[in-house]
Each structure stands twice: as structure tokens, then as C-alpha cells.
C-alpha positions as CSV (number, residue, x, y, z in Angstrom):
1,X,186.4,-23.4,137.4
2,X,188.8,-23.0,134.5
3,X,191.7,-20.2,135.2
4,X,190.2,-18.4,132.7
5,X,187.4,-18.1,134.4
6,X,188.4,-17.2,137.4
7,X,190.5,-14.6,135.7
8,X,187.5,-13.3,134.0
9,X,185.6,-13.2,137.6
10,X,188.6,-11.2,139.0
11,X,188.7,-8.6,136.2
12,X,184.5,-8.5,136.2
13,X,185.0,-7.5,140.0
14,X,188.0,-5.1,139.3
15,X,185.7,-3.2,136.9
16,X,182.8,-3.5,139.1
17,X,184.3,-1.8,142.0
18,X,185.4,1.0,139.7
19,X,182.0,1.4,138.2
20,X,180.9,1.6,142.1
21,X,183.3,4.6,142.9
22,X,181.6,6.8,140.0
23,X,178.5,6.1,141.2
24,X,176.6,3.8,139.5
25,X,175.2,0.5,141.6
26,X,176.0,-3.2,140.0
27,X,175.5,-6.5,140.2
28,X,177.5,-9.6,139.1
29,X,176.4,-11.2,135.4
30,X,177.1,-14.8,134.2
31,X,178.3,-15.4,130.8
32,X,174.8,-15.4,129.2
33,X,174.2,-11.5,130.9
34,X,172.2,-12.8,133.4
35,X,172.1,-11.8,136.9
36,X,174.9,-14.5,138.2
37,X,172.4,-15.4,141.0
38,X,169.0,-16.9,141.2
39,X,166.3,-16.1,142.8
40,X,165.8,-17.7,146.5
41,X,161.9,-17.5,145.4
42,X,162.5,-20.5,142.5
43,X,161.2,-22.8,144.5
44,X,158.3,-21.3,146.3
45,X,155.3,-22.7,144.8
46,X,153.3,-19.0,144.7
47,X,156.3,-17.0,145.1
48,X,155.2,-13.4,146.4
49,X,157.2,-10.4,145.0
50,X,160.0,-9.4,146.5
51,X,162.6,-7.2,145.5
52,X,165.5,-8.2,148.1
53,X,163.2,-7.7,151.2
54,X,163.6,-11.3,152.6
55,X,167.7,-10.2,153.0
56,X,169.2,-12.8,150.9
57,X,171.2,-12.2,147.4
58,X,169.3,-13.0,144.3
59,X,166.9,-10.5,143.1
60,X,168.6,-9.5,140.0
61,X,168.8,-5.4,139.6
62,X,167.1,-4.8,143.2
63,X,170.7,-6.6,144.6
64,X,172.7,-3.6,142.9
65,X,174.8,-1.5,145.2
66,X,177.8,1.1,145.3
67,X,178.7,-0.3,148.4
68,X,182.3,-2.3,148.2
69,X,181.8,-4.7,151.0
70,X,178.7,-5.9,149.6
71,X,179.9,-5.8,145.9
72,X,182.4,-7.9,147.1
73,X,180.2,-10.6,149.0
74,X,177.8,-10.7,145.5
75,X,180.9,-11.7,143.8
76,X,182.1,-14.2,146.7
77,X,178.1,-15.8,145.8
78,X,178.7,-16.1,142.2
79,X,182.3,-17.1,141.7
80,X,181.1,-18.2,138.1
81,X,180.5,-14.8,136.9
82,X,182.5,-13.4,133.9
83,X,180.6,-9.6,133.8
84,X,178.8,-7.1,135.8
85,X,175.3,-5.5,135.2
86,X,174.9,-1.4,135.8
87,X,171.5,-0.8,136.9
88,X,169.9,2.2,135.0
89,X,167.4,4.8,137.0
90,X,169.2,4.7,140.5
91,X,170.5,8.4,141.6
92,X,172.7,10.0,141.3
93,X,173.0,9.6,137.3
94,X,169.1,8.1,136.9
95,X,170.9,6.6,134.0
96,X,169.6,6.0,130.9
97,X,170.6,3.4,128.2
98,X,170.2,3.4,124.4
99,X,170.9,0.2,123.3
100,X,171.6,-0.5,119.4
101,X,171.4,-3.6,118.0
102,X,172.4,-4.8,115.1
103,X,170.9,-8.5,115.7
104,X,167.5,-7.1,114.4
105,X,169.0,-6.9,110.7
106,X,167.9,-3.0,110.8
107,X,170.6,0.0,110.6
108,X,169.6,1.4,114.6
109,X,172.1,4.3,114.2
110,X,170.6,5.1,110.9
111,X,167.1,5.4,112.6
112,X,168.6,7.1,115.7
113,X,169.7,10.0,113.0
114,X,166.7,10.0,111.7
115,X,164.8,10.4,115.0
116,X,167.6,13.4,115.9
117,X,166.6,14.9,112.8
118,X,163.1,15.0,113.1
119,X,162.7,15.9,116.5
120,X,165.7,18.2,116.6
121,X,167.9,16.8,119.2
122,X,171.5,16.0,118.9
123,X,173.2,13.1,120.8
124,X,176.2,14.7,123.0
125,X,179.3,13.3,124.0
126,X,179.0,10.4,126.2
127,X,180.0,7.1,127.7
128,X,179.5,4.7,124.7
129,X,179.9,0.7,125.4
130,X,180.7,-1.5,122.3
131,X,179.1,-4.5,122.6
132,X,181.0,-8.2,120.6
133,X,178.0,-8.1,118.1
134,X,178.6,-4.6,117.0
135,X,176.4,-2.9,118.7
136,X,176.6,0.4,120.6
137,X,175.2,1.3,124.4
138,X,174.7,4.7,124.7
139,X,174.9,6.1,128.5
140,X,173.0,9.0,129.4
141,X,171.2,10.8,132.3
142,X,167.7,11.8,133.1
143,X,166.1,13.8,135.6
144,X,165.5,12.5,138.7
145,X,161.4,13.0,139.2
146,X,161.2,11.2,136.0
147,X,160.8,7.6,135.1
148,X,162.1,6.0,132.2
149,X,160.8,2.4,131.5
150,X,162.7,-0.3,129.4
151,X,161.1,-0.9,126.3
152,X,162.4,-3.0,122.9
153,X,162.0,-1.7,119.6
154,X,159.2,1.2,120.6
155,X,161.6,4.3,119.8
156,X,162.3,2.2,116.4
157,X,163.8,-0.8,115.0
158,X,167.1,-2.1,116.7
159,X,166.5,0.3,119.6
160,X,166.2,-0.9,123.2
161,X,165.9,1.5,126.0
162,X,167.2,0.5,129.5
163,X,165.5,3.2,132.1
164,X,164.4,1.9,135.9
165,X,164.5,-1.5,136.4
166,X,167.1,-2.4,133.8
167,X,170.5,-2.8,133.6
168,X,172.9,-2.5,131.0
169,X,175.9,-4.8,130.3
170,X,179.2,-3.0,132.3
171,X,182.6,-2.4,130.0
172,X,185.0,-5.2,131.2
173,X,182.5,-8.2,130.8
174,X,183.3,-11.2,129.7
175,X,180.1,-13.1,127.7
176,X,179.6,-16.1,125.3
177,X,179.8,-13.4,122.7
178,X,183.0,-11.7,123.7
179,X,183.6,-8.8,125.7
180,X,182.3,-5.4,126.4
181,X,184.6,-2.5,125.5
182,X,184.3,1.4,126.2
183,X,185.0,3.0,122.9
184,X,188.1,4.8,122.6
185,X,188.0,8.5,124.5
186,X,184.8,8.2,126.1
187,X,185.7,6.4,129.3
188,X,186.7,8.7,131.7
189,X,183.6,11.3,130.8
190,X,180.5,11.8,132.7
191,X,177.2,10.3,131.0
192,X,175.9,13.0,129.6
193,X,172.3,14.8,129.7
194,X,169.5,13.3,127.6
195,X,168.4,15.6,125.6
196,X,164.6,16.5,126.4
197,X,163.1,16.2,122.8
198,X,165.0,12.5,123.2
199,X,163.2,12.3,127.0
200,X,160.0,12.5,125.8
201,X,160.2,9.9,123.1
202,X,161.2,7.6,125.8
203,X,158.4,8.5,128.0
204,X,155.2,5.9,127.1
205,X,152.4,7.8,126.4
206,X,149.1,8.0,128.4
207,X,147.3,4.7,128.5
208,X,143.5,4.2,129.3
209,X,143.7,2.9,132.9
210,X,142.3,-0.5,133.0
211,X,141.1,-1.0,136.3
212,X,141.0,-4.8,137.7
213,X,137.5,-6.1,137.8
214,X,135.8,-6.5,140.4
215,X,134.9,-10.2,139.9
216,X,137.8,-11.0,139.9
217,X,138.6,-10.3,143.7
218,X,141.6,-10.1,145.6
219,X,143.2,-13.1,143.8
220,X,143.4,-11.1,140.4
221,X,144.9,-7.9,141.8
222,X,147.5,-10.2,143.4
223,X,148.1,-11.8,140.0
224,X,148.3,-8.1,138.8
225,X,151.2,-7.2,140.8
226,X,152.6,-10.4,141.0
227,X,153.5,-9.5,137.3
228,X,154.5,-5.7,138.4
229,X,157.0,-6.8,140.4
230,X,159.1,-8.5,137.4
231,X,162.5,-7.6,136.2
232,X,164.2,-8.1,133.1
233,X,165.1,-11.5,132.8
234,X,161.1,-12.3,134.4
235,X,158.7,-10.4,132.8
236,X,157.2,-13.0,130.1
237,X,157.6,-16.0,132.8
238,X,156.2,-14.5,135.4
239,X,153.5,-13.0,132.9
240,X,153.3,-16.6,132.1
241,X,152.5,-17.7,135.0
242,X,150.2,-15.1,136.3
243,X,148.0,-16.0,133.4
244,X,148.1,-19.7,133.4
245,X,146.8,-19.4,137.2
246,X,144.1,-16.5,136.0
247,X,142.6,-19.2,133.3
248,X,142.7,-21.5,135.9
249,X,141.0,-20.3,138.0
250,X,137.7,-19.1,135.9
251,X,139.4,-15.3,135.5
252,X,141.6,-15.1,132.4
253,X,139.1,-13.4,129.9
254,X,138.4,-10.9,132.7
255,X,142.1,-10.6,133.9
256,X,143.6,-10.1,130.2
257,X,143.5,-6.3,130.0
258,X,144.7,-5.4,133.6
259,X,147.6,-8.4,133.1
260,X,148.7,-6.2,130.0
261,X,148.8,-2.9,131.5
262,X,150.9,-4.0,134.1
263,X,153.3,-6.3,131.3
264,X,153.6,-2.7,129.3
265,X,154.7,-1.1,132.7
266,X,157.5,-3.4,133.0
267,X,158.9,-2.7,129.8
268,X,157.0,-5.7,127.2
269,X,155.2,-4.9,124.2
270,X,151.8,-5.2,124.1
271,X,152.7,-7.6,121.1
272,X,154.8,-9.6,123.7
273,X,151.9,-9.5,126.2
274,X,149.2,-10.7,124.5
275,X,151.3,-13.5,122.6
276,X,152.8,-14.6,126.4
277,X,148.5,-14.3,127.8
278,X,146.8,-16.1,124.3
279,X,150.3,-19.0,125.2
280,X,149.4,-19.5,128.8
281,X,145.1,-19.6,127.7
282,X,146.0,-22.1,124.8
283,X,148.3,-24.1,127.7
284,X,145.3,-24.2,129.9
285,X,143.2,-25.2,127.0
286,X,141.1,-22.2,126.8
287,X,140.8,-20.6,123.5
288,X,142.1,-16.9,122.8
């Protein structure tokens, strides 16, 4: 490993631990803002969910923690990693990330205002992260009987949302792009409030409840949550996945609409979902 790295691994820790002492739970990120580890499941032919249960390191946000002994030994695992991920929805903060882009080619701030103006909410002061592609994270908290999901480009163009089961990018990382920066007098404040007009843009709204079908037994509800249990980083593969082994097994057509209630629940578009399903049925050779 290049000094560089490892000087970047020593700072990414530094900050880490610091994030840890106000609270907020991490895990170490490679240089492509990745979890730094790799799931112990890769292998398993029909890998069962599992979100850290088994006891070892490698379950991406689920491995977060505040805890400095074992920050330190998820660092000692990944001596490659340049950055640190915050994971969003944990107490006490139940954080809340706004994340605008400017990859998407669309003004996000722009149609944040826009959104403030017509739902009459104002953005307070808070914690904002600028990102090496110009871009601006936005910390904030919610409420902590209320779940906020990750979703991309659903509040408006440019606009991601990190709520429970995301994590955002910490201020000290190191990535291909460059690194991550608090802006100027907004690092030593609390994340601030989200305002409730805000909170209930970012809550999904009621969906018809597609219930698994009965033909399709136990195998398809396992398939089901197979795909609940995803993070970011493994909701399209293991969407993939669950619907190559539905078509192949006679259930796709039946499985579709339960496979993209529960892709929407971890934070994919519908778009996304049905594109990943229709991939995995063409793959199989069954037509969409």
C-alpha cells in the first residue's frame, strides 16, 4: 500500500472515531464509496439474508457502530480504505440525508427552492458535506418512530435521499473523485430538525399491498425477502438474482409484482425494478 494510502486510511479512521463521539455509527469506505469489506455471503451459492448475525465483518451499513474498539478492528480489516460511511436512521440523530447532485445535469438546489417554496418549509442551519463533484449533503434529523427510505430522484431531479439503511459519505474521505469537505462554519453544529412539510415529502406514499401468491409457495416469499434484506450497494443484484431464480423456476410472471414492492421498500424506483425483473426474464429467456 502506497504511503498515501495508508495516510489516507489513518486520517479516514481519525475522522471516523470523531464522527463516533457525536453519535453517529460508521463504517470504513474504499475509494469507490463502498463498504471497504465484502460480504462473507459472496460465495454461498443461495446466500440467506443476514444483516451481521453470523458475527463476522462485512455486511455493509448493518456493521456500523459508535463503539471505538470495534471501529478500530473494521479499520484493522480494511487497511485499504481511504473514507468512512455514516449510517443514516440509527438513534440518536435518525439521520436524514439530502443529497444533491450535480452529475444528473439538473440544478438540485434550484428544485430544492422550489420544493421549499411550494410546500412552505425553509431548510435550517445544518451540517452540510461538499462532495469533489460539487455537490452538497445536507444532514438532518427525523423523528424516531418514523422511517425514512432511500430513494433517487423521487423528491426531484438531482435529489437523493439517504433515510434507514443508507449511509452517506463522512467529511474526511478520501475517493477516486477527491475528498469530502464540511463546508465552512457548519462543522461543529448539531444536524438540525427536518422540517415536517420536508418529512412528508420523503415519506413514500401508500402502496396497494401486493400480497405473494399463493402458487408460488414458500420458495417465492423466500425470494421476496431475500430481496428485503438488501442494502445500498445490493439492491439491483440481489433483485437480479431473486428474479433470475423466480423465472427459473416456473414463478416469474407471478412473482413480478411482490419482487417490486419489496425493490420500492429498499429504496429502487419502480423504473429500476422492473428494468432489473424484464433483465433477469430476458436472461432466462422468457419474454417480458
Amino acid at each position: 500500500m502506497a504511503t498515501t494510502d495508508r495516510q489516507a486510511t489513518t486520517l479516514a479512521l481519525a475522522h471516523a472515531l470523531s464522527a463516533a463521539e457525536r453519535g453517529l455509527a460508521v463504517i470504513p469506505l474504499s475509494r469507490t464509496k463502498l463498504p471497504a469489506l465484502r460480504s462473507p455471503h459472496r460465495d454461498d451459492p443461495a446466500p440467506a439474508p443476514c444483516h451481521g448475525e453470523c458475527g463476522r465483518f462485512g455486511h455493509g451499513v448493518y456493521d456500523a457502530s459508535t463503539d471505538p474498539a470495534r471501529i478500530r478492528e473494521l479499520f484493522a480489516a480494511a487497511p485499504w480504505a481511504t473514507g468512512y460511511g455514516i449510517a443514516c436512521g440509527l438513534p440518536p440523530h435518525h439521520l436524514i440525508g439530502i443529497d444533491l447532485d450535480t452529475k444528473s445535469g439538473t440544478d438540485s438546489s434550484a428544485a430544492l427552492r422550489v420544493l421549499a417554496l411550494r410546500h412552505l418549509f425553509t431548510i435550517p442551519p445544518t451540517v452540510v458535506v461538499l462532495t469533489p463533484s460539487g455537490g452538497r449533503h445536507l444532514w438532518l434529523t427525523g423523528p424516531p418512530d418514523v422511517v425514512v427510505p432511500n430513494s433517487a430522484g423521487r423528491l426531484a431531479p438531482g435529489i437523493d435521499i439517504r433515510g434507514a439503511g443508507g449511509y452517506l459519505v463522512g467529511p474526511g474521505s478520501r475517493t477516486d473523485h477527491g475528498v469530502y469537505s464540511t463546508a465552512p462554519g457548519t462543522s461543529h453544529i448539531a444536524p438540525a430538525p427536518c422540517p415536517r412539510a420536508l418529512l412528508r415529502l420523503l415519506l413514500p406514499p401508500p402502496r396497494t399491498h401486493h400480497p405473494t401468491p399463493p402458487s408460488t409457495g414458500g420458495h417465492g416469499q423466500g425470494l421476496v425477502q431475500f430481496v428485503l434484506a438488501a442494502h445500498e450497494g445490493q439492491r439491483n443484484t440481489r433483485l437480479f438474482w431473486a428474479a433470475c431464480r423466480a423465472y427459473e423456476d416456473g414463478i416469474g410472471p407471478a412473482l413480478v409484482e411482490p419482487l417490486v414492492e419489496a425493490a420500492l421498500n429498499t429504496g429502487l424506483t419502480e423504473r429500476e425494478a422492473r428494468a432489473t425483473i424484464a433483465s433477469a426474464a430476458r436472461m432466462m429467456g422468457h419474454r417480458p
